[in-house]
C-alpha positions as CSV (number, residue, x, y, z in Angstrom):
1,X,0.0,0.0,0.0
2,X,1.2,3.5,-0.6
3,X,-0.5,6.8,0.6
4,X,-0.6,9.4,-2.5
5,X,-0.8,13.2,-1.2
6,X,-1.9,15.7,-4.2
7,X,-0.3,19.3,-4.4
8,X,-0.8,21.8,-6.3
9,X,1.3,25.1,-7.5
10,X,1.1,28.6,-6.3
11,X,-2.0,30.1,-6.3
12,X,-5.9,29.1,-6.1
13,X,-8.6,29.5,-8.8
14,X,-11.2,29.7,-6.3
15,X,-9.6,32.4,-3.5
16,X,-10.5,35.7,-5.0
17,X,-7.7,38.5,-5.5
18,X,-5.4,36.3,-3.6
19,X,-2.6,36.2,-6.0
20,X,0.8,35.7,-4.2
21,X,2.7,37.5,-7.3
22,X,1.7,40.8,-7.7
23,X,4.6,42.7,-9.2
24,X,6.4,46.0,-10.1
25,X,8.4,46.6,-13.1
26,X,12.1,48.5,-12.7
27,X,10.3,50.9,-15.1
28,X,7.8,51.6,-13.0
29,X,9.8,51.7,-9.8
30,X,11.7,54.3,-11.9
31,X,9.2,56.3,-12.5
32,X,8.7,57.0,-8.6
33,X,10.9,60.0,-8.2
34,X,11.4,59.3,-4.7
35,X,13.3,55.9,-4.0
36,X,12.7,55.4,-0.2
37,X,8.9,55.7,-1.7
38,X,9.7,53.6,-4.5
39,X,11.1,51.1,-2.2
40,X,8.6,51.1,0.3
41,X,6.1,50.2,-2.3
42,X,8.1,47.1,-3.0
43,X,7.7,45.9,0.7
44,X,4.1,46.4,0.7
45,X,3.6,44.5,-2.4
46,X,5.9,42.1,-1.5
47,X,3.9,41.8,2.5
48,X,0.8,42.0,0.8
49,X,1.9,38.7,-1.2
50,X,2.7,36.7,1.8
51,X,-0.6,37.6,3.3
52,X,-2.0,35.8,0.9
53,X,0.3,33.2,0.9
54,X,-0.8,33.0,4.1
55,X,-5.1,33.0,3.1
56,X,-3.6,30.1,0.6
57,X,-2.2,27.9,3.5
58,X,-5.7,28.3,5.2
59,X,-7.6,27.7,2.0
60,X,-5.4,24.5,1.8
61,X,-6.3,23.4,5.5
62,X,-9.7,23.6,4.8
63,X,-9.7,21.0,1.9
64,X,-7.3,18.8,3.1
65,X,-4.4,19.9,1.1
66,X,-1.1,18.7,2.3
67,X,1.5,20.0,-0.3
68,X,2.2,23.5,-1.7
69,X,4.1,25.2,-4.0
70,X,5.0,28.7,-2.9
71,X,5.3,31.2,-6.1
72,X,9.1,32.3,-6.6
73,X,7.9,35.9,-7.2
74,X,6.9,37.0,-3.9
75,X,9.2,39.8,-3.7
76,X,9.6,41.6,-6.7
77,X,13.2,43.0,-7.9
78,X,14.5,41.3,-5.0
79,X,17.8,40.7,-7.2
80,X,17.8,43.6,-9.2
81,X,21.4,45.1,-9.8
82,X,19.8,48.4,-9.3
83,X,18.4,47.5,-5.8
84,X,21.8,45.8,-4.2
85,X,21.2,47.5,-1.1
86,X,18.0,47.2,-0.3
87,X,17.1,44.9,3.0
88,X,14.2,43.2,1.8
89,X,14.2,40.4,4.3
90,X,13.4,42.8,7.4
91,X,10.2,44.3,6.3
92,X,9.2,40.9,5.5
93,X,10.1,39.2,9.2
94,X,6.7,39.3,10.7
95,X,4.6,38.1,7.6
96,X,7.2,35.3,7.5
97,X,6.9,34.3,10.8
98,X,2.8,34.6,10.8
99,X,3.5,31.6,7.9
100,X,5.6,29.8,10.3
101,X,3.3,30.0,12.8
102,X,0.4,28.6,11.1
103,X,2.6,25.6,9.5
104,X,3.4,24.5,13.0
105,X,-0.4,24.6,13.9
106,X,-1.4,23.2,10.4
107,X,1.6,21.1,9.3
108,X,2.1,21.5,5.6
109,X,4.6,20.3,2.7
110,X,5.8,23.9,1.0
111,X,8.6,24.2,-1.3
112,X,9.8,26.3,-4.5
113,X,10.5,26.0,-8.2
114,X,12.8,29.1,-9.2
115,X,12.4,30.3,-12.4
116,X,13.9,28.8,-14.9
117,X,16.9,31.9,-15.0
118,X,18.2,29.7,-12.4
119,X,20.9,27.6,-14.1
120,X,23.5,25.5,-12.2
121,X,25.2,24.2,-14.7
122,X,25.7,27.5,-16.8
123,X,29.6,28.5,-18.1
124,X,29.0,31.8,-17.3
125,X,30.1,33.1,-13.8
126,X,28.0,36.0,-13.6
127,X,25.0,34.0,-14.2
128,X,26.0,30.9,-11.7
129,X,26.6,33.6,-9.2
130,X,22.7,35.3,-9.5
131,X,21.5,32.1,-9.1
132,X,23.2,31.2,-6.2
133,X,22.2,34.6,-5.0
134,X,18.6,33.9,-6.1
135,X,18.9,30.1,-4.3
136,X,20.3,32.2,-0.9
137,X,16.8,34.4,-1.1
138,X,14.9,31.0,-1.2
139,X,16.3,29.8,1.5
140,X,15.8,33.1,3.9
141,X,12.3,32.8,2.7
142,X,11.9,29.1,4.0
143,X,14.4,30.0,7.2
144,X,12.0,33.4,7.9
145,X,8.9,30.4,7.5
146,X,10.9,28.4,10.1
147,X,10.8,25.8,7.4
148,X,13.8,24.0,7.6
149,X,15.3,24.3,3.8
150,X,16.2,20.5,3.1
151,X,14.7,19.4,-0.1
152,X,12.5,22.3,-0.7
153,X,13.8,23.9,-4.4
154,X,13.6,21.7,-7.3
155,X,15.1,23.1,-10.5
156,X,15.7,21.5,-13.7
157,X,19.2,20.8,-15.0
158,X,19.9,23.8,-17.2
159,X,20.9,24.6,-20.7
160,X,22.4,21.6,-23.2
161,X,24.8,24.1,-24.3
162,X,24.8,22.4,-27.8
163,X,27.1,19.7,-25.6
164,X,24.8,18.0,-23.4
165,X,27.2,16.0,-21.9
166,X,29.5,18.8,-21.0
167,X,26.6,20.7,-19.7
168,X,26.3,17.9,-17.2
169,X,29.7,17.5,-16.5
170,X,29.7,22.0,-15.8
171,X,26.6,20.9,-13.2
172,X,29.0,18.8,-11.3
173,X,32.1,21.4,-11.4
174,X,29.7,24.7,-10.2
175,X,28.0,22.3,-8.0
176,X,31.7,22.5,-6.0
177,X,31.2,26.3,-5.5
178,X,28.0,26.2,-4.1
179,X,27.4,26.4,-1.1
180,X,26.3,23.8,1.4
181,X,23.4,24.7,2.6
182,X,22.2,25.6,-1.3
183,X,22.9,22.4,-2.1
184,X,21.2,20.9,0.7
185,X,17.8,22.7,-0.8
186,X,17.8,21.2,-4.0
187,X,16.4,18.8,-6.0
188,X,16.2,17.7,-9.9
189,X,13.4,16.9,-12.1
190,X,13.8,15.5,-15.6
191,X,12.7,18.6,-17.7
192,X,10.7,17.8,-21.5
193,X,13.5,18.8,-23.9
194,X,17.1,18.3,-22.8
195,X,17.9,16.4,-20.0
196,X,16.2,13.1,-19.9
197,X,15.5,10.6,-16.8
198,X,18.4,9.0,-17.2
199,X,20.5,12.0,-17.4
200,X,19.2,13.6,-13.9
201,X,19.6,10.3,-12.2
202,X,23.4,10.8,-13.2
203,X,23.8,13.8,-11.1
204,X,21.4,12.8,-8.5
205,X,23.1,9.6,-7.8
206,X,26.6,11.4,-8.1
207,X,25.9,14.2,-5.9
208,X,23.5,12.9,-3.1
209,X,20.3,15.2,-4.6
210,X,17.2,13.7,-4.7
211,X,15.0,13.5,-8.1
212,X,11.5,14.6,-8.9
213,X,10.1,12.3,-11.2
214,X,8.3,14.6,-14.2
215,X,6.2,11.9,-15.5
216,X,4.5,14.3,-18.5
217,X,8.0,15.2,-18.7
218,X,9.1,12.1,-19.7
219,X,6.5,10.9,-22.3
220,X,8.2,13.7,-24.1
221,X,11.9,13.6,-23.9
222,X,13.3,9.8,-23.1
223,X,16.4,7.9,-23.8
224,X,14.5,4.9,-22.3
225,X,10.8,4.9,-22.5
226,X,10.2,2.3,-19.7
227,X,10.7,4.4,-16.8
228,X,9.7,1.6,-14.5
229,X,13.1,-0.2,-14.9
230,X,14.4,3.4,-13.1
231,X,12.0,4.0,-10.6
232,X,13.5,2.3,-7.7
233,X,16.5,3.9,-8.3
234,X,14.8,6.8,-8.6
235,X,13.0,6.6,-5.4
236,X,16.1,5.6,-3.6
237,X,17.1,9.3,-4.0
238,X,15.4,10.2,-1.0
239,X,16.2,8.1,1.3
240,X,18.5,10.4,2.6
241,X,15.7,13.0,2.9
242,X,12.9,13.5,5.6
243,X,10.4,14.2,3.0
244,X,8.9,11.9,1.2
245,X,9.0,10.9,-2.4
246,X,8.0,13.7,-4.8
247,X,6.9,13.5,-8.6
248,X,5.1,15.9,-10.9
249,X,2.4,15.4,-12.9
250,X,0.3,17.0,-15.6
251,X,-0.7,15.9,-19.1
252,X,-0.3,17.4,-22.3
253,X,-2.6,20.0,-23.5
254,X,-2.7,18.7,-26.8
255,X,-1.2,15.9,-29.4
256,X,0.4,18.9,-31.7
257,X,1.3,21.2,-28.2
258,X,2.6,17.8,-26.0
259,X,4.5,19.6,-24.5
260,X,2.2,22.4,-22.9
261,X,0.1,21.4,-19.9
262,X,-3.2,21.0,-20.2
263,X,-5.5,22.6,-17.5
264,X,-6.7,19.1,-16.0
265,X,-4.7,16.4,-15.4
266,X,-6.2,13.0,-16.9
267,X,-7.1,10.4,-14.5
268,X,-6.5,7.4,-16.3
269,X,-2.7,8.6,-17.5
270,X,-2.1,9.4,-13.4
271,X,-3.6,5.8,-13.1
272,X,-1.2,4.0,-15.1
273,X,1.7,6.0,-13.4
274,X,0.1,4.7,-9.7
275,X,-0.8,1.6,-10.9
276,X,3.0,0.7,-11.7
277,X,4.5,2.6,-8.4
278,X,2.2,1.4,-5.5
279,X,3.3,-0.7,-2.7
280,X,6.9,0.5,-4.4
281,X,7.5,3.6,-1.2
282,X,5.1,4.1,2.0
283,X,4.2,7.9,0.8
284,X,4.7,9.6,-2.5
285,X,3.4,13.6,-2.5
286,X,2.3,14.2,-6.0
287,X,2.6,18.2,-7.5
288,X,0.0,18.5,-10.3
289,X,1.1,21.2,-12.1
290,X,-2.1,22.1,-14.5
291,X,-3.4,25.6,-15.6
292,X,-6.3,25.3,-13.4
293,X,-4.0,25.2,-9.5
294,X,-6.5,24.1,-7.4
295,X,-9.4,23.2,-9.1
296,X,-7.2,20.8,-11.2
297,X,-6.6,19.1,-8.0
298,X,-10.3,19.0,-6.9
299,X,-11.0,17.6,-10.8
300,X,-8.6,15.1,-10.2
301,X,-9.7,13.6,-6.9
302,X,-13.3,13.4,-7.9
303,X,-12.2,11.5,-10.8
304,X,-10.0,9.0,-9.1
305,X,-12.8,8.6,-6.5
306,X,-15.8,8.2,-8.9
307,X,-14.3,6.8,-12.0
308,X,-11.5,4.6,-10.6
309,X,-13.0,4.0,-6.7
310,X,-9.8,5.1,-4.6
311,X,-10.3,4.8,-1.0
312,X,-9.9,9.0,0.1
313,X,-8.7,9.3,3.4
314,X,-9.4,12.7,3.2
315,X,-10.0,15.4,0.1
316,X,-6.8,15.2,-1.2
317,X,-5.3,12.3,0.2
318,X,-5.2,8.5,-0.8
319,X,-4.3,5.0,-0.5
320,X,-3.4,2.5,-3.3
């Protein structure tokens, strides 16, 4: 038997003007003519995000929802050259710690996906070094939270660099100049274009990172299409981690656009994926990542409850 936990990313379809990502332009910062004014509308945007990060946490509690995804654009500019000495972590402290507060009361799975400007395994040391310094705001986020960072930032590989196999081999060289705790807080998914299952089990298994298994990811971009040969090496990833398994799912929104999510996920293609893993780990936490957030999530349960008679422990949690 295994318990499946659905999550889903970011923000809610159903919570009205709760977005967790509202967002100022340089340009418009800029255009403020007065930068302590400038910059103190920055910290209200960036509060009145975590308030609603907060609403989302409480929207989550009262359907059952176990795992989140926090957006990566809570503070906006936060890494802008122009803004190098701005403090944005102080004005933030008590809003963090309201989080915290509740995810002790109402214990939670959170985590991040960075955007994809985040590259490990890029030549460049400009661009390795805002990443890192992107990864370091992550993980004050999480610390502010009083979440403790382990295993909470998956990223995908990075660029092929028209050498995919030197691109993988760079991963492993800037992964020597980053530091530990960084590296603690991350873990790999297999992305749809590039770097394939077998490729991010490489690292993973080289370096000690655990991997997110992107099944929609890898009906698209394989080196070996039965993924089921990997999966317990796959899982075996985290067995180093306090967390339990994760995996992403979604389904393509289209045969011509496969690789663009769709905005449900289909039941019968996250079926065949639990039909082949169960009894295989005692808890695997499931990120849908669909246009619809939340709703997707509510779609999906009702489906697997009605269609394919899942015992529900609760609304978005199951056993197989």
């Amino acid at each position: 038997m295994t318990i499946v936990r659905l999550g889903y990313v970011a923000m809610s379809m159903n919570l009205k003007n709760a977005s967790p990502s509202q967002t100022m332009t340089f340009k418009q910062f800029s255009a403020i003519k007065d930068r302590e004014a400038a910059i103190g509308r920055l910290e209200r945007i960036a509060v009145s995000n975590l308030e609603n990060c907060l609403r989302l946490l409480k929207h989550n509690t009262a359907h059952d929802i176990h795992f989140f995804r926090f957006s990566s654009r809570l503070i906006p500019l936060a890494n802008h050259e122009e803004l190098s000495d701005w403090k944005f972590m102080r004005p933030l402290k008590e809003s963090l710690s309201q989080i915290g507060d509740f995810l002790e009361e109402h214990p939670m799975r959170v985590d991040f996906h960075p955007d994809h400007f985040v590259l490990l395994n890029t030549p460049k040391v400009d661009t390795l070094n805002m990443s890192i310094k992107t990864l370091a705001m992550h993980e004050a986020l999480l610390k502010g939270m009083r979440v403790d960072p382990a295993h909470r930032c998956v990223l995908h590989v990075g660029g092929g660099y028209d050498d995919k196999e030197k691109a993988l081999e760079q991963f492993i060289h800037n992964w020597g100049f980053t530091p530990a705790g960084i590296q603690q807080m991350i873990i790999l998914e297999n992305d749809d274009t590039t770097f394939t299952l077998d490729d991010t089990l490489y690292l993973c298994e080289k370096l000690g990172i655990p991997l997110v298994f992107d099944y929609h990811h890898h009906q698209a971009n394989f080196q070996n299409d039965n993924w089921i040969d990997q999966w317990e090496r796959a899982s075996a990833t985290w067995d180093h981690s306090k967390l339990p398994v994760k995996m992403h799912i979604s389904s393509p929104k289209s045969d011509k656009d496969f690789r663009a999510h769709a905005d449900y996920v289909d039941s019968n293609m996250f079926m065949e994926f639990l039909q082949n893993i169960k009894g295989s780990v005692p808890e695997i936490h499931c990120m849908i990542e669909a246009k619809m957030k939340d709703s997707a999530l509510f779609h999906l349960a009702e489906d697997l409850r009605t269609k394919h008679g899942l015992k529900f422990i609760d609304q978005s949690s199951f056993e197989i």
